[in-house]
Every structure is written in C-alpha cells, then in structure tokens.
C-alpha positions as CSV (number, residue, x, y, z in Angstrom):
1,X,-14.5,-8.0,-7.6
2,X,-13.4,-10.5,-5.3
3,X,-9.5,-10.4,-4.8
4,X,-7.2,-13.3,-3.3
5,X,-4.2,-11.9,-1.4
6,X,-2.5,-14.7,0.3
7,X,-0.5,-13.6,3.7
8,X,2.6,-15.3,3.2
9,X,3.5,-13.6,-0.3
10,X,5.1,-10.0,-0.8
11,X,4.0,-7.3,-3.4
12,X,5.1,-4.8,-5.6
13,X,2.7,-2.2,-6.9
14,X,3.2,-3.5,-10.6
15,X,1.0,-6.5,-9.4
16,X,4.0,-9.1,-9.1
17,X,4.1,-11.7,-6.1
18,X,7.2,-13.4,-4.4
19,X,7.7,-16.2,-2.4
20,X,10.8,-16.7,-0.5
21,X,12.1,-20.3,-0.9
22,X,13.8,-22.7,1.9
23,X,17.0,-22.5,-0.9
24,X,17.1,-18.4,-0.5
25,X,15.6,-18.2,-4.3
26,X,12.6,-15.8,-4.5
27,X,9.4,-17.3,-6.7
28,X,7.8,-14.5,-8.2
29,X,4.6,-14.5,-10.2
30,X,1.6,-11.9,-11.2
31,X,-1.5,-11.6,-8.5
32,X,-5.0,-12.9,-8.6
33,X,-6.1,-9.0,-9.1
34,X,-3.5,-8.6,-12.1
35,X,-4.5,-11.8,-13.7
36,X,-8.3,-10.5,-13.3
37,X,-7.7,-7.8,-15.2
38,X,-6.1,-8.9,-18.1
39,X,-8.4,-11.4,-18.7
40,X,-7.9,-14.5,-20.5
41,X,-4.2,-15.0,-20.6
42,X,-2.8,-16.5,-24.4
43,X,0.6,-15.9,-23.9
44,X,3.6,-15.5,-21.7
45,X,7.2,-14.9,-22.3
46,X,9.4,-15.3,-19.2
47,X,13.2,-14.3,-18.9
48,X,16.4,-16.6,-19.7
49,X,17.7,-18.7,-16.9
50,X,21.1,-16.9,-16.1
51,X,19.9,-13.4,-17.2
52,X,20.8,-11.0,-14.4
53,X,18.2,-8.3,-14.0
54,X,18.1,-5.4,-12.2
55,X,15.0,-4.3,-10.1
56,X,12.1,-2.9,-11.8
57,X,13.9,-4.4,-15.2
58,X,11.5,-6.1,-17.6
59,X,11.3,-9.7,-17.4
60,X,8.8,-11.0,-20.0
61,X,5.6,-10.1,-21.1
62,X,2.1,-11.5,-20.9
63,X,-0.7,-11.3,-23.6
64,X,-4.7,-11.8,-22.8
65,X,-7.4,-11.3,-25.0
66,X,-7.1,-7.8,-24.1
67,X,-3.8,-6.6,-24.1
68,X,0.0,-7.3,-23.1
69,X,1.6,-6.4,-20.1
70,X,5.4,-6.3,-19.2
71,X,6.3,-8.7,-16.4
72,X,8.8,-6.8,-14.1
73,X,11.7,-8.3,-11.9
74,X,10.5,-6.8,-8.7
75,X,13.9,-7.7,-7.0
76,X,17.3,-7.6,-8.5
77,X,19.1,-11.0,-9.3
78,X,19.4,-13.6,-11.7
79,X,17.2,-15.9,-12.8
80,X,17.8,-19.9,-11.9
81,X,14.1,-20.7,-13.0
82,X,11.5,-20.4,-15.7
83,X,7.7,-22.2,-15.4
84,X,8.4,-23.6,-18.9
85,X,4.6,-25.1,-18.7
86,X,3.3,-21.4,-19.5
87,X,4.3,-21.6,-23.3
88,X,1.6,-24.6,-23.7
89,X,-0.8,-23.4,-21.0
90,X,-0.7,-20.0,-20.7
91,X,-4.4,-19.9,-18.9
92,X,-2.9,-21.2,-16.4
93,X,-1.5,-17.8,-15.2
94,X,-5.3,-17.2,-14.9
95,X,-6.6,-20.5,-12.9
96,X,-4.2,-20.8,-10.2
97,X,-2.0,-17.4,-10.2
98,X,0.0,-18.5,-7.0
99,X,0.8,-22.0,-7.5
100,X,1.2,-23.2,-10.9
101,X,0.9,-20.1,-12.5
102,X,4.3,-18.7,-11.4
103,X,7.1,-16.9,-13.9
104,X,10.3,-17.2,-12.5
105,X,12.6,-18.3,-9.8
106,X,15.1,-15.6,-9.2
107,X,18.5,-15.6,-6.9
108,X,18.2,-12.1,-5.1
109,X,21.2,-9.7,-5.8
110,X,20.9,-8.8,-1.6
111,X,18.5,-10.9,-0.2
112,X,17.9,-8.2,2.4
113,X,15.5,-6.6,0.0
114,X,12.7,-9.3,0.0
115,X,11.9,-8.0,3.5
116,X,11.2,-4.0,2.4
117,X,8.5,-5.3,0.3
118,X,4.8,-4.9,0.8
119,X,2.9,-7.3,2.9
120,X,-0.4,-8.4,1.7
121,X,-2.4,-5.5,3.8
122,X,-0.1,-3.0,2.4
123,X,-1.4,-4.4,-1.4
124,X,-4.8,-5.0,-0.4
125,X,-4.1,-1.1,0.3
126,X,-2.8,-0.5,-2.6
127,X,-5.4,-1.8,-4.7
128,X,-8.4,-0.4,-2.6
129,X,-9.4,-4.1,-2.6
C-alpha cells in the first residue's frame, strides 16, 4: 500500500496530521494511511469552535463503511476552526486528506509543543511504511 507522508506536516501515532499556520493556529487532520484504512469515509463529527481540549482528548469521530474511529486532539488548545464542508462531503476526508480534508483548526495551549512532534520519517517509521 502506497502511503503519502508529506514533509512539512507533524504526526501523532493515532494517525492525526498538523500544520502550523502563519497566525500560530495548528491545522490538524487524519493521514493518507489512516484514511486508507477506514475506507470509504460517510461521516464526520468534528469539535465545537471554543471547546478547549486537552491533548490526547477526543475530538470527533469518523465513520466509513467499515467502522468509526475517534478523532483525537493531538495538541492541547482550543478550537477556533471546524471544516464545516465534511457534514455534506464526508469522502472528502478520503480524496484529498491534507488539503480539503482537514478537521479542525486549533489555538495550541503552549505552542512549544508542535515542535516535539513526529516528523514525517519518524511516522513513515511508525507505520513500517
């Protein structure tokens, strides 16, 4: 299975992505592997803008064809962004994962703790990809 890891994201090992925005806010969405996996994605529920999560707190949940997953807040923070989009296309977690595709935009609680995150060799590590 063929995997896209793009260089210029960071990782968690429960298969989130993040991209650091030019306003400080962190993007965060699931990876081309996770999205393989589920398979054809029918449903997402993303957080409420202005919830404040903790790391590793759940943060919606997506449904495929072959099960549902929960969507974790790899970062502490609150959330200043939902891709609204997803409730009417939902697939399009599975077509373009790190573009249109994304969950959330969160504020980080210490934005210090984007940079201990894994880089894309460390997940292509992770995932024996």
């Amino acid at each position: 299975m063929s995997t896209n890891i793009p260089s210029d994201l960071k990782y968690v090992s429960s298969h989130e992505w993040l991209r650091l925005e030019a306003d400080g806010s962190i993007t965060v969405g699931i990876t081309d592997h996770a999205q393989s996996l589920l398979g054809d994605v029918v449903f997402v529920e993303v957080p409420a803008v202005g919830a404040k999560l903790a790391a590793d707190a759940s943060a919606g949940v997506v449904e495929s064809v072959k099960s549902a997953s929960d969507v974790y807040a790899p970062i502490a923070g609150e959330i200043v962004a939902v891709n609204e989009s997803l409730a009417d296309a939902p697939d399009t977690v599975n077509s373009d994962p790190y573009g249109a595709g994304w969950f959330f935009k969160i504020k980080p609680a210490n934005p210090a703790d984007y940079a201990g995150l894994m880089d894309a060799a460390a997940y292509t590590a992770e995932i024996g990809a």
